[in-house]
N, C-alpha and C positions, 0 to 999 in steps of 0.2 A: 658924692657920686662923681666919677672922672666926667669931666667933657671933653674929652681925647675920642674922636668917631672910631679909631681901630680898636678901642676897649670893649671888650664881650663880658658880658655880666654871666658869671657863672651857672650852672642850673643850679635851683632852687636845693633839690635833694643834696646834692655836691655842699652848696653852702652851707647847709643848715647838719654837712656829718653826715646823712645819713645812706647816701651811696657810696662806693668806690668805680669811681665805671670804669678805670682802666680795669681793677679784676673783675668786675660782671662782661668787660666784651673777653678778656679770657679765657673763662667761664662757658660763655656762650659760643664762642670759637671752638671750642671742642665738643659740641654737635653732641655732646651726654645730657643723660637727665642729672638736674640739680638735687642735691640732698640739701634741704634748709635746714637746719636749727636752728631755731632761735628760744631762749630762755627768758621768763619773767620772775620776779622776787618767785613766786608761789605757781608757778606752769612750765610748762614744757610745748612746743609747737612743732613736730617734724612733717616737713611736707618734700616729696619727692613730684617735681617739679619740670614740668618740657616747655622750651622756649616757644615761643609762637611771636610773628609779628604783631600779629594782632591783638595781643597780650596773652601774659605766659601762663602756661594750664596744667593745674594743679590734678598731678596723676593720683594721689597715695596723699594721706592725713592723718596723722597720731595727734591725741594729746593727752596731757598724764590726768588730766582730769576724769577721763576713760576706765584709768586704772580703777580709782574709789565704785564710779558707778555701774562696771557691766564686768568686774573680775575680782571683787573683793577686798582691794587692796584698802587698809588701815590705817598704815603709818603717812607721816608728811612728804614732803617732797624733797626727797634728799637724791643721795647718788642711787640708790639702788632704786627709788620710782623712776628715774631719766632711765634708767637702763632697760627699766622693763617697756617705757615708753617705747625704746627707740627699737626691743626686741619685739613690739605689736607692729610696730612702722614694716621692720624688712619682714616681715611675716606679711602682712599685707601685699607689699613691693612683690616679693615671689608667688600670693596667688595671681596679680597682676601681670604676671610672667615680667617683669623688670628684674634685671640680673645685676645691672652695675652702673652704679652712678656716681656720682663727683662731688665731694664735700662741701658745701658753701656756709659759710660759719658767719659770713657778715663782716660787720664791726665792732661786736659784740667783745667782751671780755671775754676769753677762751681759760677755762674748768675744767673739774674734775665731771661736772655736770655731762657737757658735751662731748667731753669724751667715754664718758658711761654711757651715754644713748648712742654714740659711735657704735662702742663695742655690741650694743644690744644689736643692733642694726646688722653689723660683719657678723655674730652669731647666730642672728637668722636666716645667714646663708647670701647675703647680696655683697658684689666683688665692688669693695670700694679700697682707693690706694689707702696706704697709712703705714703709722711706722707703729709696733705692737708696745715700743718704751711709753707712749703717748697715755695707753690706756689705765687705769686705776687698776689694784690689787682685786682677783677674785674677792679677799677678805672685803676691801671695802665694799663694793658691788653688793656682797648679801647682808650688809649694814652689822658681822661682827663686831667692826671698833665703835658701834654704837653699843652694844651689848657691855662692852669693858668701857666703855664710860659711864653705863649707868652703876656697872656694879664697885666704882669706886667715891658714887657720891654719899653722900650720908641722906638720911631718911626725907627732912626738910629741902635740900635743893633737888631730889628726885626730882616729888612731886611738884617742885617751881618748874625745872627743864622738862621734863617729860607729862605735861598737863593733858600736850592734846591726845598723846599715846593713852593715856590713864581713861581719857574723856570715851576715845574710841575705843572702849576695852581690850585694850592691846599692850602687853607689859614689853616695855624696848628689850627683854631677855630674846622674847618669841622673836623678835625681826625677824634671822637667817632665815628661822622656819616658815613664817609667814612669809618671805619674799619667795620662799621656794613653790609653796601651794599657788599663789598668784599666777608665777611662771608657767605652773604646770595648767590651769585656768586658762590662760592663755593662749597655749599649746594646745590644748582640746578644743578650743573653738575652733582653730586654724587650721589642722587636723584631719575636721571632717568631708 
């Protein structure tokens, strides 16, 4: 520990990684609501977020965990569940009348993940900046290149890679299809 009196020990969060506060007062400087993301091995957590001194308050909630129990969804968490996560978030965001808000990605590792729940998000109709090279191929989005990957492996390493698909009765051919019905699941709840 210094014993120098003009030594300021850093805040704790700062120390330990897990803030930036020069970007969070930037962030907060421009008087928008926050778009969180943030990613787990196996979740997804989008929260559209307004500053408050008195701590900040969470407008809007998605998580892909959502997707399995109240829209049908099957397969694992890949690109095309972030997307559809992040296409319930700005669905939600616009019945809340919220129009546009400002990306806050953290200090996470930035994917193909994050930015397929982007695009789910700007396809919902809410006006956030971004450059469209960022985003992932429609193809991957409806999980296609999973569909040609299943059908180049041979019989034995299907069934090792594609276990939980086989468990959930869902053959990784269906994905597109299945990612489509989900979608539309989605879109009729919101809809009404």
């Amino acid at each position: 520990m210094a014993k120098n009196k003009n030594y300021t020990v850093a805040l704790r969060r700062k120390r330990e990684g897990l803030t930036n506060y020069k970007k969070r007062l930037n962030l907060l400087k421009s008087n928008d609501i926050r778009l969180v993301i943030r990613k787990s091995l196996n979740n997804l957590n989008i929260q559209l977020i307004q500053f408050n001194p008195n701590g900040d308050k969470v407008l809007v909630s998605a998580n892909s965990k959502e997707l399995s129990k109240h829209f049908g969804w099957k397969g694992s968490f890949n690109t095309s569940a972030a997307y559809l996560t992040g296409f319930l978030a700005g669905l939600r965001a616009k019945n809340n009348k919220i129009s546009k808000a400002v990306v806050d990605f953290g200090l996470q590792s930035i994917g193909s993940k994050l930015y397929a729940a982007l695009k789910g998000i700007v396809d919902a109709g809410l006006n956030i900046k971004h450059s469209k090279e960022i985003f992932p191929s429609e193809e991957r989005i409806k999980g296609e290149h999973i569909v040609k990957y299943a059908q180049k492996l041979d019989k034995v390493n299907y069934q090792k890679y594609f276990s939980n698909y086989i468990k959930n009765n869902i053959k990784p051919e269906d994905i597109p299809k299945h990612f489509e019905e989900v979608k539309k699941n989605i879109l009729a709840k919101w809809q009404k």
